[in-house]
MDTraj code that builds the backbone (N, CA, C; nanometers):
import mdtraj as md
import numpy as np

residues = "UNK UNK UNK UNK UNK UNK UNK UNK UNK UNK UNK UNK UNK UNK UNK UNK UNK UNK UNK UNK UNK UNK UNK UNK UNK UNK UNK UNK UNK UNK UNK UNK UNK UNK UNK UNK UNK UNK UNK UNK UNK UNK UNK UNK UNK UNK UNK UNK UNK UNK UNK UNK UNK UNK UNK UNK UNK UNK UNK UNK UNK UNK UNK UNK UNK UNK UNK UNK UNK UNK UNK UNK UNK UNK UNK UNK UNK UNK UNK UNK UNK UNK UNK UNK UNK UNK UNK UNK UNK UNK UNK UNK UNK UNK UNK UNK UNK UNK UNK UNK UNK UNK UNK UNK".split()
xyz = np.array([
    [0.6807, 1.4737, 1.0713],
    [0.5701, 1.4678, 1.1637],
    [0.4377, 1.4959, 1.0923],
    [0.4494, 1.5613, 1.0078],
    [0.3195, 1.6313, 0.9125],
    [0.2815, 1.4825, 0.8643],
    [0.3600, 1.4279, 0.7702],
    [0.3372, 1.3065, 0.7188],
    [0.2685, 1.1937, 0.7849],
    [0.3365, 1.2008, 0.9415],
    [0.2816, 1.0809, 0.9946],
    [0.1291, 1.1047, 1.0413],
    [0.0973, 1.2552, 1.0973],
    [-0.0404, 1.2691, 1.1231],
    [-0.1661, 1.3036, 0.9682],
    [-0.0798, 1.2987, 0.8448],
    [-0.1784, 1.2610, 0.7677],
    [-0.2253, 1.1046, 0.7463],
    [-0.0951, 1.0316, 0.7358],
    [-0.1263, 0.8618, 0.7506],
    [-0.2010, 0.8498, 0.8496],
    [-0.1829, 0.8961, 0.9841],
    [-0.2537, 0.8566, 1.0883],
    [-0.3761, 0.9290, 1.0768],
    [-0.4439, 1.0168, 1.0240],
    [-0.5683, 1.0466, 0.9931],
    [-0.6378, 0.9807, 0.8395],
    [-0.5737, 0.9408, 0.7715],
    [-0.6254, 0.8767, 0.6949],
    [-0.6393, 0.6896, 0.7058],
    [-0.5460, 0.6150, 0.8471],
    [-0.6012, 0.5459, 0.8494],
    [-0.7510, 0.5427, 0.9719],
    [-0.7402, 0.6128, 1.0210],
    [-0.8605, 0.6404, 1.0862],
    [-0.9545, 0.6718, 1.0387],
    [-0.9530, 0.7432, 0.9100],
    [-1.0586, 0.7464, 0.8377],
    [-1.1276, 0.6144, 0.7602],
    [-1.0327, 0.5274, 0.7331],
    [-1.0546, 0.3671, 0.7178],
    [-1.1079, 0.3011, 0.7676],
    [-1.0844, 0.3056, 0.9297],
    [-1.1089, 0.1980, 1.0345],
    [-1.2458, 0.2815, 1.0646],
    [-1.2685, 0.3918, 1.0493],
    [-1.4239, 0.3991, 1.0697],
    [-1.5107, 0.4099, 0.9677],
    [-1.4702, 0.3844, 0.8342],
    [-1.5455, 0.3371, 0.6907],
    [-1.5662, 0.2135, 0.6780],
    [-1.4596, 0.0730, 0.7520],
    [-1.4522, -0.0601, 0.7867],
    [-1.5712, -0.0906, 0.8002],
    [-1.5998, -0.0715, 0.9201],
    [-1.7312, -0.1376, 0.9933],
    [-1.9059, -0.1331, 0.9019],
    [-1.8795, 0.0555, 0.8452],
    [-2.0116, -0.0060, 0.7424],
    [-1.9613, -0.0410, 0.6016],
    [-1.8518, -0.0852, 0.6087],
    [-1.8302, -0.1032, 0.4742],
    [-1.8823, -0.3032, 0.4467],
    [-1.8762, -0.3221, 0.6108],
    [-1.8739, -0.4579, 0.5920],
    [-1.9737, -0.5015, 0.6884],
    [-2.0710, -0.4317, 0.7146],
    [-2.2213, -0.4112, 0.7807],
    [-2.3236, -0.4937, 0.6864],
    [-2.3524, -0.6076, 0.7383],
    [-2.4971, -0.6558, 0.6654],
    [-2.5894, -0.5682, 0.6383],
    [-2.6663, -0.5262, 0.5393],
    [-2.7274, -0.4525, 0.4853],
    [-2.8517, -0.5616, 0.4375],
    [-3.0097, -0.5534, 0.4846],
    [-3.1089, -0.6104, 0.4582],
    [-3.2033, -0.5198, 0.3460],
    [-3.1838, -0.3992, 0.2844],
    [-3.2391, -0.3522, 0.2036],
    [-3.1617, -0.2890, 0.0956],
    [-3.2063, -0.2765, -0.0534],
    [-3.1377, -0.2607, -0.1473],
    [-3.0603, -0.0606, -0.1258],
    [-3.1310, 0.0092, -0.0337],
    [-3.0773, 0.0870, -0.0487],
    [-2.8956, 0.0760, 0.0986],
    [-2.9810, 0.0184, 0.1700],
    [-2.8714, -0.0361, 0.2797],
    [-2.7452, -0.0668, 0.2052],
    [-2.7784, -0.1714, 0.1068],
    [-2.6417, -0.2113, 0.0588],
    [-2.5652, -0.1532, -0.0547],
    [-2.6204, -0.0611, -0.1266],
    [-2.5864, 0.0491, -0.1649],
    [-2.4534, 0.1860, -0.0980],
    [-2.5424, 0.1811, -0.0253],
    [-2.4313, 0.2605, 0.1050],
    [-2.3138, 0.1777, 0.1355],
    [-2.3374, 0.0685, 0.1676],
    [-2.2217, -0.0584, 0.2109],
    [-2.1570, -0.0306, 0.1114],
    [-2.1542, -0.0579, -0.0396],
    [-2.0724, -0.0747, -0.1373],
    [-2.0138, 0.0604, -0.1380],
    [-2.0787, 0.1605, -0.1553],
    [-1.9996, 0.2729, -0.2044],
    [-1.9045, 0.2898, -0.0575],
    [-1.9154, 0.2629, 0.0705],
    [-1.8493, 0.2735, 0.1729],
    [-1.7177, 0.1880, 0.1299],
    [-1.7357, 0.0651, 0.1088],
    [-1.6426, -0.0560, 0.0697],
    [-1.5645, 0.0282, -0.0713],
    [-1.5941, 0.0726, -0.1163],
    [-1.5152, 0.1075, -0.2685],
    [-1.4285, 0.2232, -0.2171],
    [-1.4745, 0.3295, -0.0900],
    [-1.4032, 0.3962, -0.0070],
    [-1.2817, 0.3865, 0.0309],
    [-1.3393, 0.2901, 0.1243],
    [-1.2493, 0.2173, 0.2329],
    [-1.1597, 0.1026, 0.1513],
    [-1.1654, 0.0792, 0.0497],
    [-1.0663, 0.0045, -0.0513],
    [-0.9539, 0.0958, -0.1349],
    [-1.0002, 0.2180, -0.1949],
    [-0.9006, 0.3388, -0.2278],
    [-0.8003, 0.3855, -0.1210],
    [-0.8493, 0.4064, 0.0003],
    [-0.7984, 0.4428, 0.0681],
    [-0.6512, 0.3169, 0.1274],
    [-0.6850, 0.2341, 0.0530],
    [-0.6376, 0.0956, 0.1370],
    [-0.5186, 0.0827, 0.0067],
    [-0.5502, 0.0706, -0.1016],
    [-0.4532, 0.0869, -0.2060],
    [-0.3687, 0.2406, -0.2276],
    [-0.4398, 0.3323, -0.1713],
    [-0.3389, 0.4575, -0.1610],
    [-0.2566, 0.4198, -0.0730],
    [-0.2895, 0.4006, 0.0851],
    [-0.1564, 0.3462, 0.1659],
    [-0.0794, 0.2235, 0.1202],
    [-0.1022, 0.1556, 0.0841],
    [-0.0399, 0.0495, -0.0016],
    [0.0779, 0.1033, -0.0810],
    [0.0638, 0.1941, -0.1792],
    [0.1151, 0.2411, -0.2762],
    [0.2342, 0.3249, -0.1935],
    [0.1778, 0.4154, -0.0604],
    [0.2425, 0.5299, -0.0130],
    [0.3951, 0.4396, 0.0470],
    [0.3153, 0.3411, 0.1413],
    [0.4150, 0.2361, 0.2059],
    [0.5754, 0.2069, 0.0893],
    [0.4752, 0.1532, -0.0556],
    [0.5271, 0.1359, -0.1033],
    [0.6842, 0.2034, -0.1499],
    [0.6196, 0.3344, -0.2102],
    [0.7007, 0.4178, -0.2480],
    [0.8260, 0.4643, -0.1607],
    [0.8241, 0.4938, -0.0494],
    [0.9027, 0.5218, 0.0808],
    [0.9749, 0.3543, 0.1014],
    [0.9189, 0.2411, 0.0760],
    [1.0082, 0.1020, 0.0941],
    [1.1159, 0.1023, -0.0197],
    [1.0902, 0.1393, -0.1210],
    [1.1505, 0.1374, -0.2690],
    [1.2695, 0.2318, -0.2868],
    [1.1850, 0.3599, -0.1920],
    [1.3402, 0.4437, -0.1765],
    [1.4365, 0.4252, -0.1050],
    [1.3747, 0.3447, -0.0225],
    [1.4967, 0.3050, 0.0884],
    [1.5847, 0.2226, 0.0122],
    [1.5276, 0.1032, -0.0716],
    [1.5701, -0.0173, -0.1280],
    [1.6975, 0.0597, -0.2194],
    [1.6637, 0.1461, -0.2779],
    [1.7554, 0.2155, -0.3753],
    [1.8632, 0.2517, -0.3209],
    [1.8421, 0.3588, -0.2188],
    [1.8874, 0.4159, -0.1716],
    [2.0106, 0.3678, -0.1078],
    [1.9676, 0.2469, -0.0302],
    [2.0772, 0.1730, 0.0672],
    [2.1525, 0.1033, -0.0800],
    [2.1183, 0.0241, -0.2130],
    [2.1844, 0.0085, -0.2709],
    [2.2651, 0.0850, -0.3208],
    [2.2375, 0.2523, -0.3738],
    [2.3399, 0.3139, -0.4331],
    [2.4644, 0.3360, -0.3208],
    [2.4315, 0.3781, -0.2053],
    [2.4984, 0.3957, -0.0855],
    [2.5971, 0.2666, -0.1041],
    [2.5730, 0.1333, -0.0874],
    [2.6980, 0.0598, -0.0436],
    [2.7241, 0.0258, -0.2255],
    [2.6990, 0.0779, -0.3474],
    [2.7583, 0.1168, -0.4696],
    [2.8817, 0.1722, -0.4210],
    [2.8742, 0.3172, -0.3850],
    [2.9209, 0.4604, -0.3527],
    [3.0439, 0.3745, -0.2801],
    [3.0032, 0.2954, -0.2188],
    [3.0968, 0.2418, -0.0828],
    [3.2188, 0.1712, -0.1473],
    [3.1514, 0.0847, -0.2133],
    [3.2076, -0.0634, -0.2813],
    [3.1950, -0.1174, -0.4141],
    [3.2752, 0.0405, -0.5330],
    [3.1916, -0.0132, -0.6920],
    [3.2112, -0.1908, -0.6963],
    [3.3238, -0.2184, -0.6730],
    [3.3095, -0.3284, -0.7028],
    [3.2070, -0.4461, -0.7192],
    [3.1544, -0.4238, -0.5537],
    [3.0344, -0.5140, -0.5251],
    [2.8725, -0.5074, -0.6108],
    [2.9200, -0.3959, -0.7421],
    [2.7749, -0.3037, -0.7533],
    [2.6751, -0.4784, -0.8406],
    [2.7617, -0.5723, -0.9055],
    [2.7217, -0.6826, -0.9628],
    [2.6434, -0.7594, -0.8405],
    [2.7407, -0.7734, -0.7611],
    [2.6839, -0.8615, -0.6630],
    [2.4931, -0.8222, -0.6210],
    [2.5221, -0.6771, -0.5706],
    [2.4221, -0.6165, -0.5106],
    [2.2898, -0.5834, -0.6307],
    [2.3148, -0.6290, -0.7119],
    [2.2296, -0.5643, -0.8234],
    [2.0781, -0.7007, -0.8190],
    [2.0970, -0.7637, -0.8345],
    [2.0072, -0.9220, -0.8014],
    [1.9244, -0.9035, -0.6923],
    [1.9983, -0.9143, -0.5748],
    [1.9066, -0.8960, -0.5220],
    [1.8237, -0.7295, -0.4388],
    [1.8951, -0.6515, -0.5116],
    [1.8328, -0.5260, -0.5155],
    [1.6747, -0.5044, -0.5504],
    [1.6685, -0.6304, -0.7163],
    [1.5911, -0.6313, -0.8011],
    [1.4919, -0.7058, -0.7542],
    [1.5222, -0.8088, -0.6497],
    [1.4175, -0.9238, -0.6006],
    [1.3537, -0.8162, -0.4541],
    [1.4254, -0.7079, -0.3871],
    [1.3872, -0.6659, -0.2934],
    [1.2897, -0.5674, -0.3310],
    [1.2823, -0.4999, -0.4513],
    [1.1805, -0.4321, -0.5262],
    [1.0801, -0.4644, -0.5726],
    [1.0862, -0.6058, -0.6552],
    [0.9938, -0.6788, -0.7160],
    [0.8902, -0.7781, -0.5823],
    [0.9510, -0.8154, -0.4381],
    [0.8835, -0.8042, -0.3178],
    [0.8183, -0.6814, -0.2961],
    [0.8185, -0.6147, -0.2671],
    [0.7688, -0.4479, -0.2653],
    [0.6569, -0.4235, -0.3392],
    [0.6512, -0.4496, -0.4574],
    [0.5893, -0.3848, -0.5608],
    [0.4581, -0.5013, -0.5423],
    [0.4805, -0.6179, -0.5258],
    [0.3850, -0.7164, -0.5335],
    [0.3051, -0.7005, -0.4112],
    [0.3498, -0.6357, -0.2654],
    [0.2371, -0.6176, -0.1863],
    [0.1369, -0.5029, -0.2429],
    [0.1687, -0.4079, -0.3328],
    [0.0976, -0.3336, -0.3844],
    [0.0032, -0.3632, -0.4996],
    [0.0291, -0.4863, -0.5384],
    [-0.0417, -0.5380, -0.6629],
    [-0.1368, -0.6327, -0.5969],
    [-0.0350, -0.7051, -0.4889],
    [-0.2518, -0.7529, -0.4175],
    [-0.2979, -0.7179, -0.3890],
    [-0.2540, -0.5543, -0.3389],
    [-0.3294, -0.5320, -0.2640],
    [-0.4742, -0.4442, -0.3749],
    [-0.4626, -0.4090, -0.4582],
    [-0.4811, -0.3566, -0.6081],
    [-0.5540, -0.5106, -0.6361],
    [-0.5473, -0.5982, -0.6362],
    [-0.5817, -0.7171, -0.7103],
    [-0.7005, -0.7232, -0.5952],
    [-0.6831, -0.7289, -0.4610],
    [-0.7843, -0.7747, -0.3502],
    [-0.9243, -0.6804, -0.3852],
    [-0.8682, -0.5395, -0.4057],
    [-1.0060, -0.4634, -0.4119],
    [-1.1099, -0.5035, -0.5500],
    [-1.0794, -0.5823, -0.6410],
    [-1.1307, -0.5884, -0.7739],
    [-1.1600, -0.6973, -0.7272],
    [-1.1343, -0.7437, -0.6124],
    [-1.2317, -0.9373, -0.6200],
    [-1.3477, -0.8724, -0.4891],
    [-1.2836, -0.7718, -0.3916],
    [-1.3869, -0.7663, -0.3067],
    [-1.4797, -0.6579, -0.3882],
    [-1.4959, -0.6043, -0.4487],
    [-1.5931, -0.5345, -0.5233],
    [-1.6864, -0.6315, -0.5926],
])
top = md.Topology()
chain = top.add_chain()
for i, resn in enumerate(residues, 1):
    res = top.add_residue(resn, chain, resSeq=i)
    for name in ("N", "CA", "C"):
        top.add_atom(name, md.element.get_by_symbol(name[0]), res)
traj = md.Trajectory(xyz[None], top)
């Protein structure tokens, strides 16, 4: 429960960095603020990214060693696409890592 009301306060802290992060700004100090808001609200966006991540990855493991434990046999079978269910995983975290360096 601790966990979920820090996610849930840190994406709220997002969704109200959003709006001036992506606020037309008509003066050089205006858009100043915008950017450093946007470079904010982009950390924050690749930390949950990452957090998601990490907790998807354990599961991924996890349920593989489990039906290991279950079924050595099957451990060949399960190993492939263990590796493709990780390497999915890992790549929402790398656009999302890739998105903030193009929107900057």
């Amino acid at each position: 429960m601790k966990t979920f009301r820090m996610l849930l306060t840190a994406l709220t802290g997002v969704a109200l960095l959003a709006p001036a992060a992506f606020a037309q700004g008509g003066e050089a100090a205006g858009a100043s603020k915008s950017s450093a808001a946007l470079v904010i609200a982009a950390i924050f966006g690749v930390g949950i990214a990452a957090f998601g991540c990490g907790l998807g990855q354990g599961k991924i493991g996890a349920a593989a060693q489990e039906g290991i434990a279950r079924n050595p046999g099957a451990a060949k079978s399960m190993f492939v696409p263990m590796l493709l269910a990780l390497a999915f995983v890992e790549t929402l975290v790398l656009f999302t890592f890739v998105t903030v360096f193009i929107v900057k």
